[in-house]
C-alpha positions as CSV (number, residue, x, y, z in Angstrom):
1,X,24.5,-24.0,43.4
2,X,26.0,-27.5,44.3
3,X,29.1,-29.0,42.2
4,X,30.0,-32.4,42.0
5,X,32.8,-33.2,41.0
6,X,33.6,-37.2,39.7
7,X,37.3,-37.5,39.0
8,X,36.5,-40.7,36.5
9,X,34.1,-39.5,34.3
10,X,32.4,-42.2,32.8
11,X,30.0,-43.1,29.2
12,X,27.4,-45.5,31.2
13,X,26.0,-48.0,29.5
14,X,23.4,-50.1,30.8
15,X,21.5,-53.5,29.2
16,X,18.0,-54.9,29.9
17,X,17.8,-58.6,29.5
18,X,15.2,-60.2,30.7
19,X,15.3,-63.7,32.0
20,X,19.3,-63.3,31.9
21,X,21.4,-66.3,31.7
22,X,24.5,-65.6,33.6
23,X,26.6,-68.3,32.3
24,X,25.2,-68.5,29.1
25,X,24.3,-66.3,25.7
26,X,21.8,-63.2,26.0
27,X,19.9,-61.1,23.8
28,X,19.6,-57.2,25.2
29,X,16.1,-56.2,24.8
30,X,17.1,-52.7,25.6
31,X,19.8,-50.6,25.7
32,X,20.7,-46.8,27.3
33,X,24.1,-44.8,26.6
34,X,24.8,-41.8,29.1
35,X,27.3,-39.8,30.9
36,X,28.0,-41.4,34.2
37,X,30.0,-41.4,37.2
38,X,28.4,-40.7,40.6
39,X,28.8,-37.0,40.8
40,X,27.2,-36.9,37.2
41,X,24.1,-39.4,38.7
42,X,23.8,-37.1,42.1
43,X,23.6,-33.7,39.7
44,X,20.8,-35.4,37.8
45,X,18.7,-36.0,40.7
46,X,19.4,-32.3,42.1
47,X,18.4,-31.3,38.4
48,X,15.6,-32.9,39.0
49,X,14.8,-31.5,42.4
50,X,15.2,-28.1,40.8
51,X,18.5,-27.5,42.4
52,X,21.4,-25.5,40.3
53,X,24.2,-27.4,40.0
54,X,27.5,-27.7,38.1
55,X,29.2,-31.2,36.6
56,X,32.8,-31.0,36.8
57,X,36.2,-33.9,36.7
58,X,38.3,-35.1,34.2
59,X,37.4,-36.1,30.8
60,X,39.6,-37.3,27.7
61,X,39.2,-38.5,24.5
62,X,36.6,-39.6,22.3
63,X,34.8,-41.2,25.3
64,X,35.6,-37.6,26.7
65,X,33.7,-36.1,24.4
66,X,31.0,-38.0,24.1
67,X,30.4,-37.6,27.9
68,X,30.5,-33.7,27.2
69,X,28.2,-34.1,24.7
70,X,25.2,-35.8,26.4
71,X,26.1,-33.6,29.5
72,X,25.3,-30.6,26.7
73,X,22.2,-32.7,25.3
74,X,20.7,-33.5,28.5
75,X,21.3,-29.4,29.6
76,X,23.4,-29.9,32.8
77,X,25.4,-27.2,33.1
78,X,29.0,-28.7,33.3
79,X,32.7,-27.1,33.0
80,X,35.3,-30.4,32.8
81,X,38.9,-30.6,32.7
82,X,40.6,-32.0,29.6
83,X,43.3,-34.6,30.3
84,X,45.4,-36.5,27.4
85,X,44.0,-40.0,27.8
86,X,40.7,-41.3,26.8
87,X,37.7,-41.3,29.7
88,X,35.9,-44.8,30.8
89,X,33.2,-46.6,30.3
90,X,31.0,-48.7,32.4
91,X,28.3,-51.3,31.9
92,X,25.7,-52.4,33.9
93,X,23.3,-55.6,33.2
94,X,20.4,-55.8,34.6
95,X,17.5,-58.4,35.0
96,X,14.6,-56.9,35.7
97,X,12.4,-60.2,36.0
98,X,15.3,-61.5,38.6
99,X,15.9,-57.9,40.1
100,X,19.7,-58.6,39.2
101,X,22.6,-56.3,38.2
102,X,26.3,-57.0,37.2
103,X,28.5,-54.0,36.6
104,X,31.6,-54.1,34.9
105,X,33.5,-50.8,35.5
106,X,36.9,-49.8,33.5
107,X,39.9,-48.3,36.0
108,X,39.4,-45.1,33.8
109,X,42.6,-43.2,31.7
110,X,46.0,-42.3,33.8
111,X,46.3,-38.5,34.6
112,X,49.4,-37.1,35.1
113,X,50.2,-35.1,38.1
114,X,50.5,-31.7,36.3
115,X,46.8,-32.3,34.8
116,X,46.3,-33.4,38.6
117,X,47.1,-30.0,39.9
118,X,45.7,-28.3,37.0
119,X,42.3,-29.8,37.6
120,X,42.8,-28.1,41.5
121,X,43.6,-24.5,40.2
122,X,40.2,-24.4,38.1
123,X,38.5,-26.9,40.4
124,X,39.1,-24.0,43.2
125,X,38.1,-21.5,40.8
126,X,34.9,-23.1,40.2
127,X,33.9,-22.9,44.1
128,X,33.3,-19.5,43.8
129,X,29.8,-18.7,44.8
130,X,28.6,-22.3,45.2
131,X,27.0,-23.4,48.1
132,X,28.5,-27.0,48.3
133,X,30.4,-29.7,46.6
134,X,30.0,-33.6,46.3
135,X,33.1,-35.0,46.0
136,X,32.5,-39.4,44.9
137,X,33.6,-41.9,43.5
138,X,36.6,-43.8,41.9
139,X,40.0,-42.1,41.2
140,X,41.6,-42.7,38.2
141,X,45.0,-44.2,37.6
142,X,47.4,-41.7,38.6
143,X,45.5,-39.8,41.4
144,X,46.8,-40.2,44.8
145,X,44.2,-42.0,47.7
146,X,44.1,-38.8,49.2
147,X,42.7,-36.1,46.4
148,X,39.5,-36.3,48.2
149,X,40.8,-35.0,51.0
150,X,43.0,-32.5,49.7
151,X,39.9,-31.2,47.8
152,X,37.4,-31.2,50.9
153,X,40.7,-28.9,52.3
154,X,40.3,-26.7,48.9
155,X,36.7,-26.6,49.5
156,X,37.1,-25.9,53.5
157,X,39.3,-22.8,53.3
158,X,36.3,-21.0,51.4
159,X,33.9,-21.5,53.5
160,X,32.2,-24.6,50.8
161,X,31.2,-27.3,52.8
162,X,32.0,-30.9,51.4
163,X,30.4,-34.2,51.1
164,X,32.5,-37.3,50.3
165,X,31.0,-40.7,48.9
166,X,34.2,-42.8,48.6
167,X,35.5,-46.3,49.4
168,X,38.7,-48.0,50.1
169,X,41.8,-45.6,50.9
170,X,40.2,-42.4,49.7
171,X,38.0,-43.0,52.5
172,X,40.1,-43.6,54.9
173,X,42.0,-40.3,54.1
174,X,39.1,-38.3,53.3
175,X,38.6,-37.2,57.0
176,X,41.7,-35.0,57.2
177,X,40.0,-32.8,54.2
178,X,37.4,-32.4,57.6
179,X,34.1,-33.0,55.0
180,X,30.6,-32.0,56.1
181,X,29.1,-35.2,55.6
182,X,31.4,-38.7,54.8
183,X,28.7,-40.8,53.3
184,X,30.3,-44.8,53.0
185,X,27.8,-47.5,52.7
186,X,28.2,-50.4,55.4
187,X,30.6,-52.7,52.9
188,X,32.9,-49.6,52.3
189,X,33.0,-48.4,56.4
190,X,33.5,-52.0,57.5
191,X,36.5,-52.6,54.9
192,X,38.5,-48.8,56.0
193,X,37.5,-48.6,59.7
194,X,37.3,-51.9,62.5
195,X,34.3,-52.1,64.4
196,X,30.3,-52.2,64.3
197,X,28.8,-49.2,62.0
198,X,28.6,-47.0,64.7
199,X,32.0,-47.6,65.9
200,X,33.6,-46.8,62.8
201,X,31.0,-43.7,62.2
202,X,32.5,-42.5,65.3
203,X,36.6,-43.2,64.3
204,X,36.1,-41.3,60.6
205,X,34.2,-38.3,63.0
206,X,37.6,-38.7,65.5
207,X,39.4,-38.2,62.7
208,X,37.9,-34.7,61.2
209,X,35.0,-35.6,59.5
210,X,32.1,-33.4,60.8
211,X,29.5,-36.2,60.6
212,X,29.0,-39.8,59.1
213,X,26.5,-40.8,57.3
214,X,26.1,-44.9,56.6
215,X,23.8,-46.0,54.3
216,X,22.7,-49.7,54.7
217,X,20.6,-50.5,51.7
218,X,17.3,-51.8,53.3
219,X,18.4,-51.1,56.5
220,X,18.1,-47.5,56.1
221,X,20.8,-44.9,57.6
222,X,22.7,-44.4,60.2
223,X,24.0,-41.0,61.2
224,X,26.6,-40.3,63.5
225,X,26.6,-36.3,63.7
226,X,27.8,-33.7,66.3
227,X,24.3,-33.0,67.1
228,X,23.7,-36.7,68.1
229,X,23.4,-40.5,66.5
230,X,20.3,-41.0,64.5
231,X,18.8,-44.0,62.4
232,X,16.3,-43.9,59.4
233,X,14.6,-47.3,58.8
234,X,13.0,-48.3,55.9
235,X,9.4,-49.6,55.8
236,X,10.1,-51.7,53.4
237,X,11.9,-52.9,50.6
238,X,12.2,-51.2,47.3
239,X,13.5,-54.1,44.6
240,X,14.8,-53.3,41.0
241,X,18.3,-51.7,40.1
242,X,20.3,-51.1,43.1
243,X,22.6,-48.6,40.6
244,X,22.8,-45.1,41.6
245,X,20.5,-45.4,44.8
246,X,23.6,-44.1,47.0
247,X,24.1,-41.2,44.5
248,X,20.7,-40.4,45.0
249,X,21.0,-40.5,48.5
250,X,23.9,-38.2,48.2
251,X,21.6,-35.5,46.4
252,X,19.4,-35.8,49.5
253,X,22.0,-35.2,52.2
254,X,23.3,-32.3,49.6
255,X,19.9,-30.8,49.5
256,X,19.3,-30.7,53.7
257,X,23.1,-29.7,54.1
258,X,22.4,-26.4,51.5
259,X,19.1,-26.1,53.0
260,X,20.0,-26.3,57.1
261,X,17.5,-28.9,57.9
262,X,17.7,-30.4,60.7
263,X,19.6,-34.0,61.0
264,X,15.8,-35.9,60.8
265,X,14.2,-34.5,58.2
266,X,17.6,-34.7,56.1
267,X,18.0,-38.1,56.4
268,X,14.2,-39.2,55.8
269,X,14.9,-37.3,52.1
270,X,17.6,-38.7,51.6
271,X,16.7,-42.5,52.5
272,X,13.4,-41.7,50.1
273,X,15.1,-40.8,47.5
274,X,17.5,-43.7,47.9
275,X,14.8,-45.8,47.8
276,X,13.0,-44.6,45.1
277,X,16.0,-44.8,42.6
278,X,15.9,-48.6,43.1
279,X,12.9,-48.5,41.2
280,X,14.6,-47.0,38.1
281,X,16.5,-48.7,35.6
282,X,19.5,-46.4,35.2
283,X,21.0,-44.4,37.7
284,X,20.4,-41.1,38.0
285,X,17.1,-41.1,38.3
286,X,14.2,-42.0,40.8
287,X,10.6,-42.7,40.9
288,X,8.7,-39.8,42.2
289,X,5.5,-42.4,42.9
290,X,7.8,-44.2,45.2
291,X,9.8,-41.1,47.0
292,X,5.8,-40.3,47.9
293,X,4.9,-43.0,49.2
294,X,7.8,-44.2,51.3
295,X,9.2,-41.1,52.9
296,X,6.7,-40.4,55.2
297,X,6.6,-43.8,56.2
298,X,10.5,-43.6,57.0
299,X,10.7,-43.9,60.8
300,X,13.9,-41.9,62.5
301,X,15.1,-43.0,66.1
């Protein structure tokens, strides 16, 4: 079993409009209401594998509960926290004749340091037996910069291994929790570390995380690991919604860390499925068409 755990807990929400005038009025040919957050979008896509997993965070309020509720409709098994303030939500509007997305993401609800530490009693609890956690995204008002790494630390003392997809401080603190896998895309390790990709790979590995994966959209990965530096390049381009293709990525890397596969093989999954989520309108998902067809094509160096 993998958990995820996403701290802000979010009701997605994402509009298709065609032909989209950004400055201007719009009529929304389509519209799609779910439970969000990236730990939410990585469990789908292990669902999807045919992975176990379990959903858990922070939720509150009538937003709360409608998360919970399409968490219970969509049958992922999930066990959230209940805070006092009401849970996010996020849209996303894409274009798909321009292959253009705008999101618009709430800060989320303020959680009080006793629900804090009450979250990290049962979050601990909920590590028994699992095989790994994902720990990504934002933090809600009121969590320090460094709960990721304090949770990777939770996770570490029983044997879990951790992945962490974060940005800004959480990532820069997120190596003393000494994660499995730091996952930052190129934007997010050039604004935390100094240096080319590979230079700041190797300062978050100085640091305590065991290895750095750094996804680069296009570019394809690069992996700075104790067994080596690799990079996974794409064969082409995938266009469409770039929304969820990192959390997708995520459930790759999750998969091969669970799994023991060997550095190559887990990054060619993982860019694939990357790729292939692109081609989806909501995150979460991913073409299965396109995850055929690209990842043997997916060159590793």
């Amino acid at each position: 079993m993998i958990v995820t755990v996403t701290l802000n807990l979010a009701l997605d929400t994402t509009y298709r409009v065609p032909g989209a005038d950004w400055d201007g009025v719009n009529r929304v040919a389509g519209v799609h209401r779910r439970a969000g957050g990236k730990g939410v979008n990585v469990a789908r896509v292990l669902r999807a594998l045919g992975r176990d997993v379990l959903v858990t965070g922070l939720a509150g309020g009538p937003t709360g509960q409608a998360i919970e509720a399409d968490l219970r409709a969509a049958g992922i098994p999930h066990d959230l926290y209940a805070v006092a303030a009401d849970s996010r939500t996020t849209l996303a509007v894409t274009d798909p004749d321009a292959g253009r997305t705008a999101l618009f993401n709430e800060p989320g609800p303020e959680v009080s340091a006793a629900e804090l530490a009450g979250f990290t009693r049962y979050y601990e609890s909920l590590l028994a037996g699992a095989d790994a956690v994902v720990l990504s995204g934002s933090l809600p008002r009121g969590v320090p910069s460094d709960a990721y790494a304090t949770l990777a630390a939770v996770a570490a003392s029983l044997g879990v291994p951790a992945i962490v997809d974060a940005d800004g401080e959480p990532l820069r603190h997120a190596p003393k929790g000494r994660p499995s896998i730091l996952k930052p895309n190129a934007e997010e390790l050039a604004r935390a570390v100094p240096g080319s990709p590979a230079e700041g790979a190797e300062a978050l590995r100085g640091q305590g995380a065991e290895a750095v994966v750094v996804s680069m959209g296009a570019g394809g990965l690069l992996a700075v690991t104790g067994e080596g530096t690799f990079r996974a390049r794409m064969p082409y381009a995938v266009h469409g919604n770039p929304t969820g293709a990192g959390d997708s990525l995520v459930a790759g890397l999750a998969l091969g860390l669970v799994e023991r596969e060997p550095w190559p093989e887990r990054l060619r999954r993982a860019a694939a499925l990357g790729a292939a989520a692109v081609a989806t309108p909501v995150a979460g998902e991913f073409a299965p068409d396109v995850y055929a067809d690209i990842h043997p094509q997916i060159t590793i160096s």
